[in-house]
C-alpha positions as CSV (number, residue, x, y, z in Angstrom):
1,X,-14.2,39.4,-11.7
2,X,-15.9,42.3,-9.9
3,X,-15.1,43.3,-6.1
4,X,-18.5,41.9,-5.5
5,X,-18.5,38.8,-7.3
6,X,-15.4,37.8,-5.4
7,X,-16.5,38.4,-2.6
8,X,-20.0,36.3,-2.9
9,X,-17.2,33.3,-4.3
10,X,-15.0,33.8,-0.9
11,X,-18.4,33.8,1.3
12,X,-19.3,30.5,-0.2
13,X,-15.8,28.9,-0.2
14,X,-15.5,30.0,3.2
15,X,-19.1,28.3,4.0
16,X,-18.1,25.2,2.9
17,X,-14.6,25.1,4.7
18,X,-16.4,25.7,7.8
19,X,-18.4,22.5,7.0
20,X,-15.2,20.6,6.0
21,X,-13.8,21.6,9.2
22,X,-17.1,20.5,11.6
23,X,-16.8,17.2,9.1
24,X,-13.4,16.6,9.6
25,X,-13.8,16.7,13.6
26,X,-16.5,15.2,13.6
27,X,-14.6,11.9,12.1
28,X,-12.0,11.9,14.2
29,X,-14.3,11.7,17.0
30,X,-16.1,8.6,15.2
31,X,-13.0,6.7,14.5
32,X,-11.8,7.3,18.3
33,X,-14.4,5.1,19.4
34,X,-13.3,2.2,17.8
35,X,-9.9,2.2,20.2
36,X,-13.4,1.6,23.0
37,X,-15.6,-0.6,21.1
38,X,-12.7,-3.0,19.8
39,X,-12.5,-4.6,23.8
40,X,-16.3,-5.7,23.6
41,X,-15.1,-7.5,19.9
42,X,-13.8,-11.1,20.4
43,X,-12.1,-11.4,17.1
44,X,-8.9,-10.7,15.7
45,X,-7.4,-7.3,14.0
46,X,-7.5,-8.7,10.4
47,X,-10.6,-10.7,11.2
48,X,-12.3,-7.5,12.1
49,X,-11.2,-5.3,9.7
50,X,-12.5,-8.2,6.9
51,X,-16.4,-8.4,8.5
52,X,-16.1,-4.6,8.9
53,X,-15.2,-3.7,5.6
54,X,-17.7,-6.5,4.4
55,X,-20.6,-5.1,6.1
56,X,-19.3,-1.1,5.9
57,X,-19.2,-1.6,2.0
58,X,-22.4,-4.0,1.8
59,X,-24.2,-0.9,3.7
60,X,-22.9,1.9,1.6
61,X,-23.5,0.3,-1.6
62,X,-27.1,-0.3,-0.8
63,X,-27.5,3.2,0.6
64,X,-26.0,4.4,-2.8
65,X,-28.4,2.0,-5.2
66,X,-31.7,3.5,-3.0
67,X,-30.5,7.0,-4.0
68,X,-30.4,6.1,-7.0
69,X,-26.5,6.9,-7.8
70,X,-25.8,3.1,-7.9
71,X,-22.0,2.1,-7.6
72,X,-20.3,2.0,-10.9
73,X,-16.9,-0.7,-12.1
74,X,-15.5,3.2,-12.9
75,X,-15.6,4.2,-9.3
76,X,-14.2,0.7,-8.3
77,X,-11.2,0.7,-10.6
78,X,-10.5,4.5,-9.7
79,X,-10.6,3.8,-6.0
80,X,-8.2,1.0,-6.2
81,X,-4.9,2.9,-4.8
82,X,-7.1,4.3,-1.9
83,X,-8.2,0.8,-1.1
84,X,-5.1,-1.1,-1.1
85,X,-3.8,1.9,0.5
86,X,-6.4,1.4,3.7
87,X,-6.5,-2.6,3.4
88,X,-2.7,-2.1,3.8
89,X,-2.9,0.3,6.7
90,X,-5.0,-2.0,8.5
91,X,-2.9,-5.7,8.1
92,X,0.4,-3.6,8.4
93,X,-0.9,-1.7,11.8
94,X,-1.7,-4.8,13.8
95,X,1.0,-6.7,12.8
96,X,3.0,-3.9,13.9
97,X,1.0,-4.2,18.0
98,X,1.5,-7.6,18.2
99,X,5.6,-7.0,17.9
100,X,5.9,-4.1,19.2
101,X,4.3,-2.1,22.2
102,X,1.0,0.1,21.5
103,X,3.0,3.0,22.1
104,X,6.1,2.7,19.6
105,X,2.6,2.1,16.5
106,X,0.8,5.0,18.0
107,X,3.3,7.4,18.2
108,X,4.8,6.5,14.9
109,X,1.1,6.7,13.5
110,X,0.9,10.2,14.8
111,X,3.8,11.2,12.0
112,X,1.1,10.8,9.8
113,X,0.5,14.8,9.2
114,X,4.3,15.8,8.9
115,X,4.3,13.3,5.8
116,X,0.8,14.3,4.2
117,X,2.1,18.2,4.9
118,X,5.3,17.5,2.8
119,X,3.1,16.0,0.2
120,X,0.3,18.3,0.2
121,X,2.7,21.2,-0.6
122,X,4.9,19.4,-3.4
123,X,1.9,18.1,-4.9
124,X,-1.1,19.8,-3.9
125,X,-0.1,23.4,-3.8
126,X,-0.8,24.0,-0.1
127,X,0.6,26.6,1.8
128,X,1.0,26.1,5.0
129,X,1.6,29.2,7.0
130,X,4.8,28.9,9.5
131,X,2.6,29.7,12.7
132,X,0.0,26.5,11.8
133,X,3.2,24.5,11.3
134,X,4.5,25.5,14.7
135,X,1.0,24.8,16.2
136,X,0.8,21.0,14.1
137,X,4.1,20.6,16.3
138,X,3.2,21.5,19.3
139,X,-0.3,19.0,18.8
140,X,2.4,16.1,17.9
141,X,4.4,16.8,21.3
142,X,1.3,16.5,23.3
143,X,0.2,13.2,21.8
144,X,3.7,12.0,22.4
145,X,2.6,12.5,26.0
146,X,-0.4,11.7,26.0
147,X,0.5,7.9,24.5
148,X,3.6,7.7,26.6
149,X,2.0,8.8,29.8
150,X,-0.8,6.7,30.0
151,X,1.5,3.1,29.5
152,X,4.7,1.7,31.1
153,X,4.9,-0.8,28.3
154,X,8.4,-1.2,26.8
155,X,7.6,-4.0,24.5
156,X,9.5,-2.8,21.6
157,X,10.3,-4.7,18.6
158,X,12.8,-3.0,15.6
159,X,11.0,-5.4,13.1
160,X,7.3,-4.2,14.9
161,X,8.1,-0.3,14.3
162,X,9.5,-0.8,10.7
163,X,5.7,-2.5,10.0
164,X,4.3,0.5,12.2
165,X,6.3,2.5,10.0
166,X,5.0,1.0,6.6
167,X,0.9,1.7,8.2
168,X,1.9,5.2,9.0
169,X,2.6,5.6,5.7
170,X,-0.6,3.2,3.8
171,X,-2.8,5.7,6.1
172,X,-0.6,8.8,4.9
173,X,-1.3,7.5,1.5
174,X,-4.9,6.9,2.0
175,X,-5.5,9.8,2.4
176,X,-3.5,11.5,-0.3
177,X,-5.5,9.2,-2.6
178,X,-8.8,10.5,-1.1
179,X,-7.8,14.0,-1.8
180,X,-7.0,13.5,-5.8
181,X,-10.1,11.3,-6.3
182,X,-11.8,15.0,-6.1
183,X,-13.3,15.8,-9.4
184,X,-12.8,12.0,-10.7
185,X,-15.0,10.2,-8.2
186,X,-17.6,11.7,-5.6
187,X,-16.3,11.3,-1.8
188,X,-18.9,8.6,-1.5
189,X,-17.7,6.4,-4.6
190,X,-14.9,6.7,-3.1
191,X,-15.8,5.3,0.6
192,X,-17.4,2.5,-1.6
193,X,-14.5,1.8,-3.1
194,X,-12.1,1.9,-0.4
195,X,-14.1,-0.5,1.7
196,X,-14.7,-3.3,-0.7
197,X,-11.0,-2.9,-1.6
198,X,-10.0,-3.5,2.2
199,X,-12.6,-6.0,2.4
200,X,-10.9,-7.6,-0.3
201,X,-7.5,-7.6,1.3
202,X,-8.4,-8.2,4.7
203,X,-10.1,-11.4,4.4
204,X,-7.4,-13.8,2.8
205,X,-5.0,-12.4,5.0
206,X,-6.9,-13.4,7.9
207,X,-7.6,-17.0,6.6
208,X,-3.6,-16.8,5.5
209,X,-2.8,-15.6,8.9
210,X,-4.8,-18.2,10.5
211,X,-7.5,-16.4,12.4
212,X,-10.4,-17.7,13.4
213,X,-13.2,-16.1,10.5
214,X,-16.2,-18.0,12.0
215,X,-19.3,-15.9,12.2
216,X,-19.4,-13.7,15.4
217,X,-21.4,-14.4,18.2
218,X,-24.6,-12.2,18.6
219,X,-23.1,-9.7,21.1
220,X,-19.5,-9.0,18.8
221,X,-22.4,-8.6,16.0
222,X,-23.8,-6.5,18.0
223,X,-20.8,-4.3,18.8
224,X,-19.2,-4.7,15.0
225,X,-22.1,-3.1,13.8
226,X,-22.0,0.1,16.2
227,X,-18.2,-0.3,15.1
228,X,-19.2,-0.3,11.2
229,X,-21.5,2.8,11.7
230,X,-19.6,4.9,13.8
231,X,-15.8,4.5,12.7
232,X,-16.7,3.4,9.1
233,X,-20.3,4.9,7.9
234,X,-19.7,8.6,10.2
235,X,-15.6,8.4,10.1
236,X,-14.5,7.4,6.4
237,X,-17.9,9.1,4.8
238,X,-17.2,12.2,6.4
239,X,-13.4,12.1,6.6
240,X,-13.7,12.0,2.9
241,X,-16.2,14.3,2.3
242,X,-14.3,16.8,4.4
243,X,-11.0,16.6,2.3
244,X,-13.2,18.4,-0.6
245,X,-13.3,21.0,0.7
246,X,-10.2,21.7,3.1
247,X,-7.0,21.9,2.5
248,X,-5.3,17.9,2.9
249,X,-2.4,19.2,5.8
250,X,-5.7,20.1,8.3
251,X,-7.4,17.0,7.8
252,X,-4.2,15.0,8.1
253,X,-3.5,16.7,11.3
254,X,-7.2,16.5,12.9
255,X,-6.2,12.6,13.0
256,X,-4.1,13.8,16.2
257,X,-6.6,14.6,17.9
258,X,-7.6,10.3,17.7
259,X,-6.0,9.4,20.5
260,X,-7.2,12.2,22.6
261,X,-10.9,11.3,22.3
262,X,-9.9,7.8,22.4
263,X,-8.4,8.1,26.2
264,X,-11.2,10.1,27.1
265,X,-13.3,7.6,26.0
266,X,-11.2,4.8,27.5
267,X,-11.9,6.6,30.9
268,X,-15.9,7.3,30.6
269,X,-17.1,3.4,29.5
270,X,-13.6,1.3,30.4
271,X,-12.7,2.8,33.7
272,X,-9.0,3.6,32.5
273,X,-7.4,6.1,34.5
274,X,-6.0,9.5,32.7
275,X,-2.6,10.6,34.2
276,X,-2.0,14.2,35.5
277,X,0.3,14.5,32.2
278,X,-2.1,12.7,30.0
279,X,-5.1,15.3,31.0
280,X,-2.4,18.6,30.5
281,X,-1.3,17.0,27.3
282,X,-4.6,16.4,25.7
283,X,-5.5,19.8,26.5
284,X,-2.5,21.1,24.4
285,X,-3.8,18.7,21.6
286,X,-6.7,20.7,21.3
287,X,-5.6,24.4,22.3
288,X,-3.2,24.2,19.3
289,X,-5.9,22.2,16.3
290,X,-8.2,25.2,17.8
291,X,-5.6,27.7,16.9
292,X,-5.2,25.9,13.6
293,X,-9.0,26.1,13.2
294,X,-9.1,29.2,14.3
295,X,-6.9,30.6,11.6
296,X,-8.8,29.0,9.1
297,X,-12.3,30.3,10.5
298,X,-10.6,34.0,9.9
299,X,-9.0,34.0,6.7
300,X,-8.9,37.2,5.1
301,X,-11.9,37.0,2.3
302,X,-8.8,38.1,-0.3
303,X,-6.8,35.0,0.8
304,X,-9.4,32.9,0.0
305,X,-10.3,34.6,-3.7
306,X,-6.5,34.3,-4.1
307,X,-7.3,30.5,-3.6
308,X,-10.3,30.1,-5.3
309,X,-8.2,31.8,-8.5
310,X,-5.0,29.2,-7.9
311,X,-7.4,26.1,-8.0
């Protein structure tokens, strides 16, 4: 391969990392609205993860049959360990808050990247350079303070941080199972997928669980849908879209930045108050994913043909 020829491949690899990267941010900012748009929901957790799911997929699939790439049994059956993986994020997670404080869930959630980061360089190859490691720890530390800051709750449960435990690692595993559909299944397929599968899971759980599955009122249809598009249709398209074409460890740990955005905006539409701590603490969040992005942004163009050659 000729110096110029590698360098036209790193120019266009480096392209689309940059739009994996704006993708990948981009999500996390979607999904922190549902923390917000969950309080103006009278339903349960499991209830509203089965009419979300149910009207996420619903939409997607008839998005993809107007493009004319309808949704195929292959995609379904080849989705299947993502699905169950996010169904099973979802039950497990608020089982976990309702025996156990917010805080002990969140902050185990946040683990999330360390686990994906093991995985992603047994499994997927990735290198991940001792300074970004540093700076993923540092993010973790100031979401520690930025969740334990902002309650006084100690509502702790041993039996409601091992289920926290068990959605930390479904959401780990959903996204490990986004990452190796590339090349099998298209990112969207795969969105499909997922969301009919946690559709699927969600709902007898709730009627097993006993919660009320009645149809929503107008308003909490109203609020569901804003829910559907933003944390389902902008988060889990684009989340999954992004993981193409970065490496798995960043988009893991972009996910810290969910409670971040999701205090912030607690504060602009529900009137909760950010600590001195909290507002320091969220400001590390980002400082250090910048200096992750950063890094990224200014790879040497031989790293990345190096890359390009591994793959």
């Amino acid at each position: 391969m000729t110096a110029s020829r590698v360098e036209t491949v790193a120019d266009a690899d480096r392209r689309e990392l940059l739009r994996g990267l704006g993708g990948a941010a981009i999500a996390v900012c979607a999904w922190s609205t549902g923390t917000v748009l969950v309080k103006y929901i009278d339903m349960g957790g499991l209830a509203l993860g089965a009419y979300r799911f149910a009207i996420f997929s619903i939409g997607i699939v008839a998005w993809m049959e107007a493009r004319g790439t309808p949704f195929r049994w292959r995609a379904f059956r080849a989705s299947m360990w993502g699905g169950i993986a996010l169904g099973a994020d979802i039950a497990l997670f608020f089982s976990a808050v309702k025996q156990t404080s917010v805080v002990n869930a969140t902050i185990i959630g946040s683990l999330q990247p360390i686990v994906v980061g093991v995985v992603a360089a047994r499994f997927f190859g990735e290198q991940i350079k001792r300074r970004d490691a540093l700076w993923s720890l540092v993010a973790l530390a100031g979401v520690f303070v930025v969740v334990t800051a902002g309650s006084g709750s100690d509502d702790s449960s041993w039996q409601g941080d091992l289920l926290a435990f068990g959605a930390m690692g479904a959401w780990s595993a959903y996204f490990i199972f986004s990452k190796r559909s590339a090349g099998t299944i298209t990112s969207t397929e795969f969105t499909a997928g997922t969301a009919l599968w946690s559709a699927i899971i969600c709902t007898p759980l709730a009627f097993l669980l006993g919660q009320d599955m009645s149809l929503p009122d107008a308003e909490s249809w109203f609020w569901l849908i804003i829910m559907t598009i933003s944390a389902g249709i902008i988060g889990h398209t684009l989340m999954n879209w992004s993981l193409v074409r970065i490496p798995l460890w960043i988009g893991s740990t972009f996910t810290l930045l969910i409670p971040v955005f999701s205090a912030i905006l607690a504060w602009m539409f529900l009137g909760e108050a950010i600590a001195l701590a909290q507002a320091l603490a969220m400001a590390v969040v980002v400082g250090a994913l910048a200096a992750i992005v950063h890094d990224q942004r200014h790879k040497p163009t031989a790293e990345i043909a190096a890359e390009e050659v591994v793959t």
